[in-house]
Residue, then its C-alpha position, 0 to 999 in steps of 0.5 A: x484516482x480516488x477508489x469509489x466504493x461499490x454500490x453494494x458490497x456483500x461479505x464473501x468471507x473465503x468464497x473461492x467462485x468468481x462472479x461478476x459484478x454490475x460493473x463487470x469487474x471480478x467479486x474481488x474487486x468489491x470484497x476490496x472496496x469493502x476491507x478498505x472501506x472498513x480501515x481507517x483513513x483515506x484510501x487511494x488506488x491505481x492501475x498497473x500497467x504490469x502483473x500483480x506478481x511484478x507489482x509484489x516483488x517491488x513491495x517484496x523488495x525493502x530496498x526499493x521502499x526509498x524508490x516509492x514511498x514519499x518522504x522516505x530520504x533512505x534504507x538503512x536495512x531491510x530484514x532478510x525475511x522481509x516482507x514475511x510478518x514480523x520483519x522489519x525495515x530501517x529508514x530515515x524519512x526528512x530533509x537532511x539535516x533534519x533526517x529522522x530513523x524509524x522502522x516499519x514491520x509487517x504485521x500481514x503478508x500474502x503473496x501477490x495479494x496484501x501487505x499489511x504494515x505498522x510505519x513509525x515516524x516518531x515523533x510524529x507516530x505510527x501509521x497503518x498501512x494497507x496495500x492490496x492488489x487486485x489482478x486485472x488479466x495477466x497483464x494489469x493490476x490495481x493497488x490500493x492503499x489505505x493509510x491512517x495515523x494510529x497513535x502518537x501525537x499526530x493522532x491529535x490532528x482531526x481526521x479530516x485535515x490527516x486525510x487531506x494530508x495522506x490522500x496526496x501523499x499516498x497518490x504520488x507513492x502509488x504513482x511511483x510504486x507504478x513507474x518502478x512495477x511498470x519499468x520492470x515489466x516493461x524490461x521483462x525482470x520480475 
């Protein structure tokens, strides 16, 4: 599902209040329509049949990145300090035998909430990625992501074809980020 940003949006910089929207949805709910709207590239989301909290320990995990980020083929290492800034995960991403290694690190991480990521795929190049999750009750959550290419060849492709590109791709990780988190929940492990 597309994220449709709301009508307006209003900067809430560190307000700790939690208001109501017109569409009844929390005030977080459009401070993150607003920092995706404000990234580059396409951003997609979806609800969560499980807690934030579960959704962040399959994102906390580096291991399970082959598990729902399209096109990965395999981890090759996480860093122990994973996802704390600065760690970084080794993976190679193709079609064997055509199977490429690279890394990703994370540049932002805050518990339960965002995960900021440079992904490499050279030759290609790197990407930004965004991730945050918004909790819906004690029981749901909706991720979002935004990604975009930030530099190397890749880059040269018009945004608009790079978004038609990432926008389907991104859907299915979510999707499988989803069935993993929902699965845990489900089994009741964190």
């Amino acid at each position: 599902m597309r994220a449709v940003h709301a009508p307006y949006v209003r900067d809430l910089g560190m307000a700790t209040e939690r208001m109501r929207g017109p569409d009844g949805r929390s005030e977080d709910a459009f401070r993150l329509r607003a920092v995706h709207a404000r990234e580059p590239g396409p951003t997609v989301s979806r609800e969560v049949d499980a807690p934030a909290d579960v959704v962040w320990s399959v994102l906390a995990d580096g291991w399970t990145f082959g598990g729902w980020v399209f096109g990965t083929a395999h981890i090759r290492d996480v860093d122990s300090r994973w996802p704390a800034p600065f760690a970084t995960l080794h993976f190679s991403f193709g079609v064997w035998p055509f199977l490429l290694r690279d890394e990703t690190r994370v540049e932002r991480s805050v518990r339960n909430r965002e995960l900021v990521l440079t992904a490499r795929a050279w030759p290609a190049g790197s990407s930004h990625v965004h991730i945050s999750l918004e909790a819906r009750g004690r029981t749901r959550c909706v991720v979002w992501l935004t990604e975009d290419v930030v530099s190397g060849p890749a880059r040269l492709i018009p945004p608009f074809l790079r978004h038609l590109l990432l926008a389907p791709k991104n859907r299915e990780s979510l999707n499988r980020l989803a069935l993993i988190a929902e699965g845990r929940a489900h089994l009741g492990t964190p």
